[in-house]
C-alpha positions in Angstrom: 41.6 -153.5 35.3 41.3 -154.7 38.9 41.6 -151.6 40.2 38.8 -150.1 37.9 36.6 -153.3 38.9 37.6 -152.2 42.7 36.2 -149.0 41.8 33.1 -150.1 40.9 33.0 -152.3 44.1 32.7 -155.1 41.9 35.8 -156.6 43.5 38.1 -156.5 46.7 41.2 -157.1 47.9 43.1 -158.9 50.2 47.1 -159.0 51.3 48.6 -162.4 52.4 49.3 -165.8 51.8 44.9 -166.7 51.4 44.7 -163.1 49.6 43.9 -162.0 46.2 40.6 -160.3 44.6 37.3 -161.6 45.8 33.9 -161.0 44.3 31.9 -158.5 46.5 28.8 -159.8 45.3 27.6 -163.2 44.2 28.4 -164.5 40.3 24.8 -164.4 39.4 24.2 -160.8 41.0 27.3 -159.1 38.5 25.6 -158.4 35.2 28.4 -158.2 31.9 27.5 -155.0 31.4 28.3 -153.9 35.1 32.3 -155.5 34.7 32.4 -154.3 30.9 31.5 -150.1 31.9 33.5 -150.5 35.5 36.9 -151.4 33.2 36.0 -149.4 29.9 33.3 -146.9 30.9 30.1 -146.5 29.3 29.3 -148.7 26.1 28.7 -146.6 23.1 28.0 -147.9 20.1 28.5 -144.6 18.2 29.9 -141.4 19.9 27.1 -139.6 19.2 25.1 -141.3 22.2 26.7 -139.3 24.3 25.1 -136.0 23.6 25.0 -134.2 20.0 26.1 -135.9 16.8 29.4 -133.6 15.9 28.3 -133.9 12.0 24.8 -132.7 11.6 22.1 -131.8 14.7 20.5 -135.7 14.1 22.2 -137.6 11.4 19.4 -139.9 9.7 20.4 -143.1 11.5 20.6 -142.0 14.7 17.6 -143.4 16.0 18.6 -146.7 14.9 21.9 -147.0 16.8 19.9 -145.7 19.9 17.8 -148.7 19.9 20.6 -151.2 18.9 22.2 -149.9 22.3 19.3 -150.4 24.1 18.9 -153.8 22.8 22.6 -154.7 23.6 22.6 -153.1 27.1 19.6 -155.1 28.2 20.8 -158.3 27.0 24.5 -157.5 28.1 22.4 -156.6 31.8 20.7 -159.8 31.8 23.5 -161.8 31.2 25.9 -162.5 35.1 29.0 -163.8 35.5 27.5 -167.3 37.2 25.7 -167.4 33.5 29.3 -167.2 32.2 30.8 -169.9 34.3 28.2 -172.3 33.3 26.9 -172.2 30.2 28.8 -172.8 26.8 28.9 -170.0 24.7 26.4 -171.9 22.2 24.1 -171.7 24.9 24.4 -168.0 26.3 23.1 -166.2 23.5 20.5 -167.2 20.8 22.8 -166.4 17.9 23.9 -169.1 15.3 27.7 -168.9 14.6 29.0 -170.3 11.5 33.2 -171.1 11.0 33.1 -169.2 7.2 36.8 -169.4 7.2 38.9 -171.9 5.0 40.4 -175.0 6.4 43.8 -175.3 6.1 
């Protein structure tokens, strides 16, 4: 992964005692959706985004899942690391989580 996030000049490296991988921007200036294509390529809800649905020439739902990955690239794009580091994850996204599990 770091060398796909080096890549995308997300990241870069340095040898030595003081080395490591260093951001080459600043937190708030990497979007999610920048680190989440540079290690697993373009998001793609459905595989038919790419081009032509394999089943049919437009399968009845296909303008639906074009405007759900709209909606999740532009959040994903609004969202930076620094928004990462300091907010809790209650915060970072208006969605209410319930635990629908059992207790054990």
């Amino acid at each position: 992964m770091a060398l796909d996030l080096r890549r995308a000049h997300l990241v870069s490296a340095r040898r030595g005692k003081d080395g490591g991988y260093f951001l080459t921007r600043e937190p708030n200036r990497i979007s999610v959706i920048e680190v989440i294509e540079a290690a697993e390529g373009p998001l793609r809800i459905v595989t038919c985004q790419g081009g032509e649905c394999v089943s049919s020439p437009k399968c009845t739902t296909h303008d639906f899942w074009l405007v759900l990955q709209k909606h999740i690239h532009k959040t994903l794009r609004e969202i930076t690391l620094a928004d990462l580091v300091k907010q809790s994850p209650h915060k970072l996204l208006p969605l209410s989580v319930k635990n629908e599990g059992k207790n054990s």
